[in-house]
C-alpha positions, 0 to 999 in steps of 0.5 A, a space after each residue: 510503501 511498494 514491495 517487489 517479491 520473486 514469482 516464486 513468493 507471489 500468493 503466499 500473503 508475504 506482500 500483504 504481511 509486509 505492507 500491514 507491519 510497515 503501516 502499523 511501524 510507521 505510524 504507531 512507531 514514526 508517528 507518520 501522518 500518512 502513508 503513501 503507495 504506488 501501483 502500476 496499472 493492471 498489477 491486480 495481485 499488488 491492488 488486492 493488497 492494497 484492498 486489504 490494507 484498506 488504502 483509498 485511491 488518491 490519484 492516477 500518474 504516471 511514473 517518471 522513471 519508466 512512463 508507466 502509468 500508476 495509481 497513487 493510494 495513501 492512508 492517514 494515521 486517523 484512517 489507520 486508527 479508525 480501521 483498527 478499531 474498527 470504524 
């Protein structure tokens, strides 16, 4: 799960909204066990986001593509579920 928006899109909840339908697609239409998103470190407005959909920090990396450093953060369908019903 990533998204990329155009400056002129940022702070409008497209990203969040995003981010919440693709979680709730893959797991309760894929039947996905677990959902995983990259970060770039110091990306603050995509790390609210990730806040938000209530994603736990697995680990931090760093991308290969570009030698980045990043944060892995991931979600189970139980996690998925728990939040919802809200446990």
């Amino acid at each position: 799960l990533t998204w990329r928006l155009g400056r002129s899109y940022w702070g409008e909840r497209y990203g969040t909204e995003a981010a919440e339908a693709v979680l709730a697609f893959g797991f309760r239409n894929r039947g996905l066990p677990e959902i995983v998103s990259v970060v770039q470190n110091g990306d603050d407005a995509s790390e609210n986001i990730i806040d938000k959909l209530g994603m736990r920090w697995v680990r931090e990396t760093v991308d290969p593509t570009c030698g980045r450093p990043v944060n892995v953060y991931a979600m189970t369908k139980v996690e998925f579920e728990q939040m919802e019903a809200g446990e």
